[in-house]
ZAMARGU-4260 file (C-alpha; in steps of 0.2 Angstrom, whole numbers, plus 5000, padded with zeros to 4 digits):
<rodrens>
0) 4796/5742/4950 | 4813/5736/4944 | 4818/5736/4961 | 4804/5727/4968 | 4805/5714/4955
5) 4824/5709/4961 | 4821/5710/4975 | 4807/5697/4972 | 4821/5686/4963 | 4834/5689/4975
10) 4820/5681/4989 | 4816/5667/4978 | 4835/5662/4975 | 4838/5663/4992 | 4824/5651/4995
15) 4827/5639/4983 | 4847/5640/4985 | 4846/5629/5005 | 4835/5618/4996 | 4846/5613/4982
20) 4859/5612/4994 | 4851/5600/5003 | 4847/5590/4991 | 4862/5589/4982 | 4869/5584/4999
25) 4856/5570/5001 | 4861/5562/4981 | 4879/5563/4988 | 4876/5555/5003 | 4867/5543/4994
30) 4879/5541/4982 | 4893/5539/4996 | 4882/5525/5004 | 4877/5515/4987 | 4898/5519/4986
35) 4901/5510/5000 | 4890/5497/4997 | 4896/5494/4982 | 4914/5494/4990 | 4909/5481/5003
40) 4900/5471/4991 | 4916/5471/4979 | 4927/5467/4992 | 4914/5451/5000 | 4911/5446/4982
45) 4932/5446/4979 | 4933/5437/4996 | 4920/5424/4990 | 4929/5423/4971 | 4946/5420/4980
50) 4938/5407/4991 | 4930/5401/4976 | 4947/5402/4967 | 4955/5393/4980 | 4943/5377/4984
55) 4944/5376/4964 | 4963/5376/4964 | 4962/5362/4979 | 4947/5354/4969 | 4957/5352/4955
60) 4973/5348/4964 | 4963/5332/4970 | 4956/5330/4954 | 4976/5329/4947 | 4980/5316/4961
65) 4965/5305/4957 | 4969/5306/4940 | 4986/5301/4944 | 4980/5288/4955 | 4968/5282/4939
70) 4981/5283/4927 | 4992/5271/4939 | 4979/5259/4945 | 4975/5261/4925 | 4994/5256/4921
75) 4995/5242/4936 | 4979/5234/4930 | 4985/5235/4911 | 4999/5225/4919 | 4990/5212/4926
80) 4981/5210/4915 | 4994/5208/4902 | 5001/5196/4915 | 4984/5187/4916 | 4983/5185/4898
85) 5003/5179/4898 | 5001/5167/4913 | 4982/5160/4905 | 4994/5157/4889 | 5008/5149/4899
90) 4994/5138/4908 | 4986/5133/4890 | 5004/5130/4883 | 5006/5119/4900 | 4988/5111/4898
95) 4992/5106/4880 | 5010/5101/4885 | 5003/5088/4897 | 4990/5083/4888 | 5003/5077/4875
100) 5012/5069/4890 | 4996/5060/4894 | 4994/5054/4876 | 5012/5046/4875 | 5010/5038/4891
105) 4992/5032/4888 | 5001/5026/4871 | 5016/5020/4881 | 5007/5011/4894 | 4995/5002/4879
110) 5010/4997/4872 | 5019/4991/4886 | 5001/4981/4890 | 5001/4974/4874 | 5018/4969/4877
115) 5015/4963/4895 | 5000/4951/4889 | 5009/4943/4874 | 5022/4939/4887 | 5010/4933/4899
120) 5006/4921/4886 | 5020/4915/4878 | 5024/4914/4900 | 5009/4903/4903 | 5010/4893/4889
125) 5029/4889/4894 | 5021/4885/4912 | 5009/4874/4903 | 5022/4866/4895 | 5033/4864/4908
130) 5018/4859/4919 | 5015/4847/4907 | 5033/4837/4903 | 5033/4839/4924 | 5018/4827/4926
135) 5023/4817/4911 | 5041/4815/4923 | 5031/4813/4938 | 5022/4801/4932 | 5037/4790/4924
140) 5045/4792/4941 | 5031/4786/4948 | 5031/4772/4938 | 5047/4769/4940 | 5046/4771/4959
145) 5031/4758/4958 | 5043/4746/4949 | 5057/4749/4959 | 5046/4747/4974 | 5039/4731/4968
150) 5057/4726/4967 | 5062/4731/4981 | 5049/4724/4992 | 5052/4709/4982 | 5069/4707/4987
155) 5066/4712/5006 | 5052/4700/5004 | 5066/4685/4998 | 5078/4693/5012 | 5066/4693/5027
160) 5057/4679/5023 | 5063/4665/5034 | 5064/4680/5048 | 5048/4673/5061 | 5049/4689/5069
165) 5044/4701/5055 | 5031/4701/5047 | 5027/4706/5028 | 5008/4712/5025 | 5007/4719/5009
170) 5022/4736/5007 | 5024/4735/5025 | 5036/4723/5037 | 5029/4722/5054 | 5040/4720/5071
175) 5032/4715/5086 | 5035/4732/5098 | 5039/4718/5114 | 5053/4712/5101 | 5061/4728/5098
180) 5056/4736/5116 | 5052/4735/5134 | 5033/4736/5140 | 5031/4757/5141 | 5051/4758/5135
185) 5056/4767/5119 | 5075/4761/5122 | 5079/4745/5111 | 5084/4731/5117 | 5098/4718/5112
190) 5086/4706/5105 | 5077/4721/5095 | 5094/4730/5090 | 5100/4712/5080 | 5082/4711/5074
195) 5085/4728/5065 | 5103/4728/5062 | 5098/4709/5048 | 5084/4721/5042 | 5095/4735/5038
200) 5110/4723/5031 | 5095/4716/5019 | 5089/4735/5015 | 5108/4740/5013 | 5109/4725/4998
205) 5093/4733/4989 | 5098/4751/4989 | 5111/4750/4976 | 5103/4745/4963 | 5089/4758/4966
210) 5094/4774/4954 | 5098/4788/4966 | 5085/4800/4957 | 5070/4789/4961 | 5062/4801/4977
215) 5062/4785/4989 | 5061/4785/5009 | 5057/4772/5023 | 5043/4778/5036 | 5045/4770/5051
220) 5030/4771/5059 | 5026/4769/5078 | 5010/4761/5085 | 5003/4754/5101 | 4986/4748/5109
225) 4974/4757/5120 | 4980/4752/5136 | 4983/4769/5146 | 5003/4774/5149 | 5006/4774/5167
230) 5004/4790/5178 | 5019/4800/5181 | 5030/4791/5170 | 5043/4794/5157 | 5028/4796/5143
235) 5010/4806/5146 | 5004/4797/5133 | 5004/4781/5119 | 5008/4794/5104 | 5023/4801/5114
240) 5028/4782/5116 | 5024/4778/5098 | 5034/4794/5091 | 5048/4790/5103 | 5049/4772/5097
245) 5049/4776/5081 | 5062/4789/5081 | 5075/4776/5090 | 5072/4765/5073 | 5077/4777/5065
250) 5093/4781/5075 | 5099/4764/5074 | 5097/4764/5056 | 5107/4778/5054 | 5119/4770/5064
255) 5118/4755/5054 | 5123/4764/5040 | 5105/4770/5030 | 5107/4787/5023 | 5096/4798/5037
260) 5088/4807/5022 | 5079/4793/5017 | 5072/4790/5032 | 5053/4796/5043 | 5048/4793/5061
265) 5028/4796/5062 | 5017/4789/5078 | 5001/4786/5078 | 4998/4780/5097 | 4983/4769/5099
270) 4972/4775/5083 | 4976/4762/5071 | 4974/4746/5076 | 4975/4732/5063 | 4960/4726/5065
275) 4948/4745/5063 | 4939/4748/5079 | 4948/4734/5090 | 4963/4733/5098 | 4971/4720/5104
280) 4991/4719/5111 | 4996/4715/5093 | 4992/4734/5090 | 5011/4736/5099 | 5020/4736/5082
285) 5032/4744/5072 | 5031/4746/5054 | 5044/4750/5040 | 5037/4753/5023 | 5045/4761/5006
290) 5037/4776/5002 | 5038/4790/4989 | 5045/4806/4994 | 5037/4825/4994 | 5052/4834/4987
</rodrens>
């Protein structure tokens, strides 16, 4: 019965012993596997970390840069800023500077108005004065140059007076143009030459006694009628003539010793007649009158 019984044991060890064996090789494969996985995932989780690590380190590498970069751009625009806030300053000082300038010249230029207009003043009232003593000379010299006038037309007058050849209508002494000149000529001739040559000796006895500031001169005006100057000849018209005339008076004058200054050649041609609106051969003329002068 002892026997049987271990025998009985002995059968169920060697049933249950393959079993165990089996199974105990099972949990170590299993283990070997979860192992492995373990392993792998280990190594795929360093791989990742490192990865991690490394886009970290490069993350932060750039993040260094940047804030380098901030920290410069920071710097630069502290800097202009600074400069900003130093050049707005500077500007203000300049602003302030030229208002001030524009104050001392606005003051300067009132000043210098002010100045300017009392000047103007004291100026135009020294115009007005001397405006005023000039027409109080001018008109003494005018007076005196209407006495001297009288006077000296009076004494021409006395000198020319038995002369039949001239004749005296009011300031003016008349000579007959076919006295003194050729029909169309504006050459004198011998007859006309002595006419003039006892009218200057008589002008040459006045002159003297005439004071050498009085502004006097002696027009010698040329006239003729309205008879047509010949086609093609010396003259193309009775002004020319009349201009011409009048100028060859007042060479002769010259010659006859009257100071040139004092002496005018005008024509008129054939527009005033003595008698207005008709003409007549009379109109031929020469006349010599005393005159005041424009300087």
């Amino acid at each position: 019965m002892g026997q049987s019984r271990f025998s009985k044991e002995s059968s169920f060890s060697a049933l249950i012993w393959p079993g165990f064996v089996d199974a105990l090789s099972a949990l170590l494969t299993v283990v070997l596997f979860v192992f492995m996985i373990f392993m792998i995932s280990t190594l795929y989780l360093k791989n990742m970390v490192e990865r991690k690590d490394h886009s970290i380190h490069a993350k932060e590498d750039k993040i260094a840069l940047l804030r380098h970069e901030l920290a410069k751009q920071r710097t630069l625009t502290e800097k202009t800023i600074q400069q900003g806030k130093e050049e707005t300053k500077l500007q203000m000082q300049e602003m302030e500077r030229l208002k001030a300038m524009q104050l001392e010249m606005a003051a300067l230029l009132q000043t210098e108005r002010t100045s300017t207009e009392v000047k103007l003043q004291e100026k135009e009232q020294e115009v007005t004065q001397l405006n005023e003593q000039l027409q109080s000379l001018l008109a003494k010299k005018v007076g005196e140059l209407a006495n001297y006038r009288s006077e000296f037309l009076g004494r021409l007058r006395k000198a020319l007076q038995a002369r039949k050849d001239v004749r005296i209508v009011g300031d003016r002494f008349i000579f007959s143009s076919e006295i003194l000149f050729d029909l169309g000529s504006a050459t004198l001739g011998e007859k006309g030459k002595k006419e003039l040559a006892e009218f200057a000796a008589a002008l040459q006895s006045v002159i003297p006694q005439l004071p050498k500031d009085i502004p006097w001169i002696l027009r010698v005006n040329g006239h003729t009628d309205d008879y047509r100057v010949r086609p093609g000849g010396k003259f193309s018209s009775n002004l020319e003539l009349s201009m011409m005339r009048a100028l060859s008076v007042v060479d002769f004058l010259v010659k006859e010793g009257i100071p040139k200054e004092r002496l005018v050649a005008a024509g008129f041609g054939e527009f005033h007649p003595l008698v207005p609106q008709k003409h007549s051969p009379k109109d031929r003329r020469i006349e010599l009158m005393l005159d005041q002068a424009s300087y």
